[in-house]
N, C-alpha and C positions, 0 to 999 in steps of 0.2 A: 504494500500500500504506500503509495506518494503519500509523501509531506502534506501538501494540500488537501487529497486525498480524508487523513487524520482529522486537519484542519475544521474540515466542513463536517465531521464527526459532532458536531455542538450541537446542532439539531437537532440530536437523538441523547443528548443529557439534559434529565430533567430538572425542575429546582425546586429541590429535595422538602424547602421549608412549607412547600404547597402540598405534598403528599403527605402531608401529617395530619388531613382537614379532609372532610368527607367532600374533597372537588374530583368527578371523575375522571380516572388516567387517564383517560383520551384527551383530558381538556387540562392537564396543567401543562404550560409554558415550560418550552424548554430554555436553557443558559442562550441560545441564540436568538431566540425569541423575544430573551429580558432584554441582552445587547442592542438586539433591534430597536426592541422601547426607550432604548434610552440617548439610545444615539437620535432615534427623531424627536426626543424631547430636549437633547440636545445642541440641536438644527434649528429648532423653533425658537428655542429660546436663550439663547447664547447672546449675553449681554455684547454690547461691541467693544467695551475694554479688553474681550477677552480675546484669543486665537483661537477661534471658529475652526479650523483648521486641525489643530493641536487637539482641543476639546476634541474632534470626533476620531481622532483618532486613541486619544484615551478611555473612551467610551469603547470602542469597538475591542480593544487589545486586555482591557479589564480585569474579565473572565477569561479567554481564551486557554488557559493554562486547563482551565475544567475538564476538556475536552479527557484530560489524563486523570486530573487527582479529584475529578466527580464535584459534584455543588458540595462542599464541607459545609456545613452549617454549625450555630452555635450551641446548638444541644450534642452536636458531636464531643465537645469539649477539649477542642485542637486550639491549643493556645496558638492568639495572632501571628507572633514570629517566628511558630514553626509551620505554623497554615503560608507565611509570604515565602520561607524559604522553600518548601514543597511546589507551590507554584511557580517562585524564579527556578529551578531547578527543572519543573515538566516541560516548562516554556522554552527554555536551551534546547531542550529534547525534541520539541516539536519544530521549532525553527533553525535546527542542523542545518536543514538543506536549503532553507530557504534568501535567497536574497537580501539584506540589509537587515538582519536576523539582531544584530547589535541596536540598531536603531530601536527595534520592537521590544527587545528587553529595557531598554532603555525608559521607552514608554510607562512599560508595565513600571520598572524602578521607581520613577515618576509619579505613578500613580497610588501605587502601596504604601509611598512616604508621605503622598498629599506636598506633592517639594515645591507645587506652583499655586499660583492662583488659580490656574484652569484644571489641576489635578484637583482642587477642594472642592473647587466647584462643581465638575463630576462626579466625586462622590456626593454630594448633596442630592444630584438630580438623580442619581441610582435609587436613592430612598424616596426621590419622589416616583420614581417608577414603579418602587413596590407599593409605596400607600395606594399610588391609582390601578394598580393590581388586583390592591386585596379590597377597594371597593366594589371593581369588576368582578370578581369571584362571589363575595356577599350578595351583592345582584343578582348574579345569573343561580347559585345554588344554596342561597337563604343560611349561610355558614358564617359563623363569628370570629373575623381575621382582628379583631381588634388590637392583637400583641402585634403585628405589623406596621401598624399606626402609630402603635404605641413605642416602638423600637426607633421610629423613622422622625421624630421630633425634634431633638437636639437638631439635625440636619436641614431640618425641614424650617424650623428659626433662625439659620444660619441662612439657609438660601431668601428666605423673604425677608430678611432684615438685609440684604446684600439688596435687594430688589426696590426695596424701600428707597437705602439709600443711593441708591442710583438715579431713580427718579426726584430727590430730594436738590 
C-alpha cells in the first residue's frame, strides 16, 4: 500500500468519543470527516490577521497521524505528551515517502505546541466543530452530548473573546 494510499485510510477511523453514545455506527463521523469540518469552518471564518493559508493547512495535518494511532480519547487515559509523541512519531511513519514530509511535521509541531496565533486559533475552532457536532447528533438521535459542550468552553471563550475583540 502507497503512502497516500495509508493516507486517505482516515475515512475509515472513527471518532471514538461518539461511539460511547447511542449514535448509530453508520452515522458517526469519521477523523476525516471532523478534519473536513473544521477546515470549512476554518475557511469561513479565519479572521484576516490570521494566514488563511497556514490555518488550513493546520486544520487539515491535525489529526492525520490517527490514521495509525486511532482517535485516542481522554477516557483512554494516554497522558498528552505521550498521546503528541505517538503521533509525531506515526506521522514520520506515514510521511516517509512523501514529498516535503519535514514541512508536514513541522505543521503538526506547530500545532500540538499551539506555537502560533493561527495554531491556537485552530485549536479553538476544533472544539467549535465538536460543540456543533454534538448539537447535530442530539438532533438527529435525541442523545445527551452535553460533556462535549461542556469540554469545548474554555476554547470556545477564547475564540469569541478573540472575535469580540477584533470587531472592537
Amino acid at each position: 500500500m502507497t503512502a497516500l494510499q495509508r493516507l486517505l485510510r482516515l475515512k475509515q477511523v472513527l471518532r471514538r468519543g461518539w461511539t460511547r453514545h447511542p449514535i448509530p455506527a453508520d452515522q458517526v463521523e469519521s477523523v476525516a470527516d471532523h478534519s473536513y469540518g473544521l477546515a470549512l469552518l476554518c475557511l469561513l471564518l479565519c479572521p484576516a490577521d490570521l494566514n488563511r493559508e497556514r490555518v488550513l493547512e493546520l486544520a487539515l495535518i491535525h489529526d492525520l497521524a490517527e490514521v495509525e494511532t486511532g482517535d485516542v480519547i481522554p477516557a483512554d487515559g494516554v497522558l498528552p505528551d505521550l498521546k503528541r509523541q505517538q503521533e509525531k512519531k506515526a506521522l514520520e511513519e506515514l510521511l516517509r515517502e512523501v514529498p516535503g514530509s519535514e514541512y508536514h511535521l513541522e505543521t503538526l509541531r506547530e500545532y500540538q505546541q499551539a506555537a502560533t496565533p493561527e495554531a491556537r486559533w485552530v485549536k479553538d475552532v476544533d472544539k467549535l466543530e465538536m460543540y456543533l457536532q454534538s448539537l447535530n447528533y442530539e438532533a438527529d438521535f435525541s442523545v445527551d452530548l452535553q460533556e462535549f459542550r461542556d469540554s469545548s468552553q474554555r476554547a470556545l471563550v477564547s475564540l469569541f473573546s478573540r472575535e469580540k475583540n477584533d470587531r472592537a
